[in-house]
N, C-alpha and C positions, 0 to 999 in steps of 0.2 A: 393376122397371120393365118394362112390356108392350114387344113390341116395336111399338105402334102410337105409341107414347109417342116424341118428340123430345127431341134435346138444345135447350137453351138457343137461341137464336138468335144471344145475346148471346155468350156463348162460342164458338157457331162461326166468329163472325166474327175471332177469337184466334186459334183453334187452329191449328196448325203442326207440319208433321212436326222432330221433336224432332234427328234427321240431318240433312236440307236444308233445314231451315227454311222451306220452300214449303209451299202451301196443300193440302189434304188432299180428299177426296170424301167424304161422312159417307152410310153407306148404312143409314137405320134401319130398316129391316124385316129387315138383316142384323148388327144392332148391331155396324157396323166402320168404320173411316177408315177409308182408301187413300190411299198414296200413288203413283201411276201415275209417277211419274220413277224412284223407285227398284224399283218393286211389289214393295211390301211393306204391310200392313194391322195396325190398332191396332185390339185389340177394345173393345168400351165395355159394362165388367162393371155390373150394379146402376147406368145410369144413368152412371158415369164411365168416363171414356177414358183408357185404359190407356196413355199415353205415352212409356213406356220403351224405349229401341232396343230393348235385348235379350230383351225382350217381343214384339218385333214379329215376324210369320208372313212368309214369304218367299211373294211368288204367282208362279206356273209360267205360262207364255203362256198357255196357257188358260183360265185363270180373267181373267189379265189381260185380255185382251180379251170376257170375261162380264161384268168390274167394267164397264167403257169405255163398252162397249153396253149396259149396264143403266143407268149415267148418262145415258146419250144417249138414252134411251125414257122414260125418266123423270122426264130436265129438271135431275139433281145436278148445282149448278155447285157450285166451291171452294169455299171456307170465306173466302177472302177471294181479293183482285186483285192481283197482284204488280206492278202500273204504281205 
């Protein structure tokens, strides 16, 4: 999978960090969720999203805040609404 290539839209609207069950950020030109409550990121190998806690990267404040503002420049909203 290129990384101009998306996931599914149909799945993002699913997808949930597999911990808090809250909606995720999906950055495809960086093939990762986010999840900004915990920051921590799921990579998405060959097209799938690698869901497993103990798979998951721990992000440092500064990346966290590169994720946050790279959504906010770019328009990523969650993967779904939690109302």
């Amino acid at each position: 999978m290129s990384t101009s290539e998306q996931l599914d839209p149909r799945l993002l609207e699913i997808l949930a960090c597999p911990e808090d069950k809250g909606p995720l950020l999906y950055f495809a030109g960086e093939q990762l969720l986010y999840n900004p409550r915990l920051q921590r990121s799921y990579a998405v190998r060959d097209g799938i999203p690698v869901m497993l806690i103990e798979e998951a990267t721990a992000v440092d404040d500064a990346e966290h805040a590169r994720l946050i503002a790279l959504a906010e420049t770019d328009g990523i909203e969650p993967t779904f609404s939690e109302s």
